[in-house]
C-alpha positions in Angstrom: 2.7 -12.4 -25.0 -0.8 -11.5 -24.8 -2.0 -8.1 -26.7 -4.0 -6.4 -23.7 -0.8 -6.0 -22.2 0.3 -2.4 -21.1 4.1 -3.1 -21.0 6.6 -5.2 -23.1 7.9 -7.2 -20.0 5.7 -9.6 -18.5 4.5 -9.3 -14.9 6.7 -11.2 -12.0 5.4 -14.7 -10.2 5.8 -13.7 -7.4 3.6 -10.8 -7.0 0.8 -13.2 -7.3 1.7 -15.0 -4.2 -0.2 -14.7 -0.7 3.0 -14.2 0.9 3.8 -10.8 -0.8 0.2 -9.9 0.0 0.9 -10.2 4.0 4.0 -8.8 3.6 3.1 -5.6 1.6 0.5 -5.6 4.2 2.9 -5.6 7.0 5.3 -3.4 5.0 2.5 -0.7 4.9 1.8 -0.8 8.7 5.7 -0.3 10.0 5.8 3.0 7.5 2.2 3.9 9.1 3.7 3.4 12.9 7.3 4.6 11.8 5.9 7.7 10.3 3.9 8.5 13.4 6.8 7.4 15.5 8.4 10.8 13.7 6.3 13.3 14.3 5.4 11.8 18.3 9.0 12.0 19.4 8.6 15.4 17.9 6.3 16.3 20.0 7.1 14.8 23.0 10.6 16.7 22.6 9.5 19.8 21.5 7.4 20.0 25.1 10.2 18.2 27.4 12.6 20.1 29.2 15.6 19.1 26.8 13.9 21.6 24.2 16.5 24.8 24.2 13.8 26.9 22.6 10.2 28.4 23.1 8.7 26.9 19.7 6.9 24.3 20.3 4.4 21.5 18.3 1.1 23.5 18.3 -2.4 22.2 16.6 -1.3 23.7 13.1 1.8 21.1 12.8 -0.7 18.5 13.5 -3.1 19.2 10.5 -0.7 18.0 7.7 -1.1 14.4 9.9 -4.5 14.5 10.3 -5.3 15.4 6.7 -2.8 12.5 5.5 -3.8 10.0 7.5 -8.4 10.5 6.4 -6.4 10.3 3.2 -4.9 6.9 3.9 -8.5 6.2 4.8 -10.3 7.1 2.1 -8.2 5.6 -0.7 -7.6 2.2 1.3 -11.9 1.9 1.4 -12.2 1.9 -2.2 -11.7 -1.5 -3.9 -9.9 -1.7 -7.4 -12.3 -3.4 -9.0 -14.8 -0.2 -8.6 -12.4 1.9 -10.7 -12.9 0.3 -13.8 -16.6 -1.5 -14.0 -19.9 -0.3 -14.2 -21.9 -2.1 -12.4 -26.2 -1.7 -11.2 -25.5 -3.9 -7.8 -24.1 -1.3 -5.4 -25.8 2.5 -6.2 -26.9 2.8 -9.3 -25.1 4.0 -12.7 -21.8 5.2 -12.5 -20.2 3.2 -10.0 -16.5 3.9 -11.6 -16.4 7.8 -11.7 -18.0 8.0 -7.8 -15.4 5.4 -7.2 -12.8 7.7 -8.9 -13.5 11.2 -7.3 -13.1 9.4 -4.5 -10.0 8.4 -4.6 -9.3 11.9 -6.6 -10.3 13.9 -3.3 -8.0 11.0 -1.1 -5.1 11.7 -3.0 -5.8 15.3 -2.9 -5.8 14.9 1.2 -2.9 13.0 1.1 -0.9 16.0 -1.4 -2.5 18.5 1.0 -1.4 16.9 4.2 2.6 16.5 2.6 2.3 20.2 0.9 1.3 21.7 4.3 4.1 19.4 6.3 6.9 21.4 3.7 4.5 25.2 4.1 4.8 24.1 7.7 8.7 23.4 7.8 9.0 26.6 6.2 7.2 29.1 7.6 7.1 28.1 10.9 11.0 26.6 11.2 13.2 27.4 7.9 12.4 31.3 7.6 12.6 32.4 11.3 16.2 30.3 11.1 16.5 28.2 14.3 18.9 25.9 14.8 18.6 22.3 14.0 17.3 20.7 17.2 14.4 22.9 16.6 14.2 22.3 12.9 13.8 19.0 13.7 10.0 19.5 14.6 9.3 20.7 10.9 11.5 17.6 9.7 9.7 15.0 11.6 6.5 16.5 10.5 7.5 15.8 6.7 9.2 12.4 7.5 5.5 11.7 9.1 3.3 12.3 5.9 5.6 11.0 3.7 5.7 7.8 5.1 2.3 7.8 5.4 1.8 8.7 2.4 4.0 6.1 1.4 2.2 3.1 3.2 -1.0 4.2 1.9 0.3 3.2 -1.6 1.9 0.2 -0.4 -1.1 -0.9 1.2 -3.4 -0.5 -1.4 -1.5 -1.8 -4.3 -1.0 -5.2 -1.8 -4.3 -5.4 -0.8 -5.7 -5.0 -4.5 -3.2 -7.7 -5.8 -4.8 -10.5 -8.3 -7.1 -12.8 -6.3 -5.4 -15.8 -7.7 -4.6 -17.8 -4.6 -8.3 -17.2 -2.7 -11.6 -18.7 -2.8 -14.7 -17.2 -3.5 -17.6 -18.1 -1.3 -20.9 -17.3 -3.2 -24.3 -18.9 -1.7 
């Protein structure tokens, strides 16, 4: 076993396959629609006529989404290989820290889009105390950025997988 190892147990075949790559890839887009899927019906039920209550799905329950989802954004433009090399060919010195605080203020979206969901689910829906069809619209709104916040990780771990299976084009 090779010494620049992090852990004691050695890394699994088929993670380095192309197959696992589409799939994470696909994996991450299903929790991206599922997670929308949430918070829509949410919406669309908190405004039909089956609704039994006068709350409804206002701008503030869609900021947590919006926040989560430029999160998903930002971290999934940032390539791996930025993180850890310094390199003069794209903008200068210090390629890995701007590459870093990147990703810092992505992550920092995506925790601000699932801690407003849960401020969100409780000031609006838990303290008030309305009954659970109405609750639901807080719910959903979690569900939503969790899953997004989910698939964002999914994606970008499977689309930053070892290159071992493509070829490199270089003129």
């Amino acid at each position: 076993m090779s010494s620049h190892r992090l852990f004691r147990f050695p890394k699994p075949e088929w993670l380095n396959s192309p197959n696992t790559r589409t799939a994470g890839v696909y994996l991450a887009g299903a929790l991206f629609s599922l997670g929308f899927f949430f918070f829509i019906d949410a919406s669309t039920y908190s405004h039909s006529s089956k609704n039994g209550s006068n709350v409804h799905i206002k701008f503030v329950d869609w900021i947590p989404g919006i926040c989560s989802a430029l999160g998903m954004l930002v971290i999934n433009s940032i390539e791996k290989t930025r993180l850890s090399a310094d390199s003069y060919s794209y903008s200068g010195t210090g390629v890995a820290w701007k590459a870093r605080l990147v990703l810092f203020l992505g992550f920092a979206l995506m925790a601000g889009g699932l801690a407003g969901s849960v401020a969100v689910l409780v000031l609006k829906y838990v303290v008030p105390d309305y009954p659970l069809p109405t609750l639901y619209f807080g719910i959903a709104n979690v569900i939503a950025n969790g899953l997004i916040m989910l698939s964002s990780v999914v994606l970008w771990v499977s689309q930053n997988m070892e290159d071992d299976y493509t070829y490199n084009l270089a003129l």
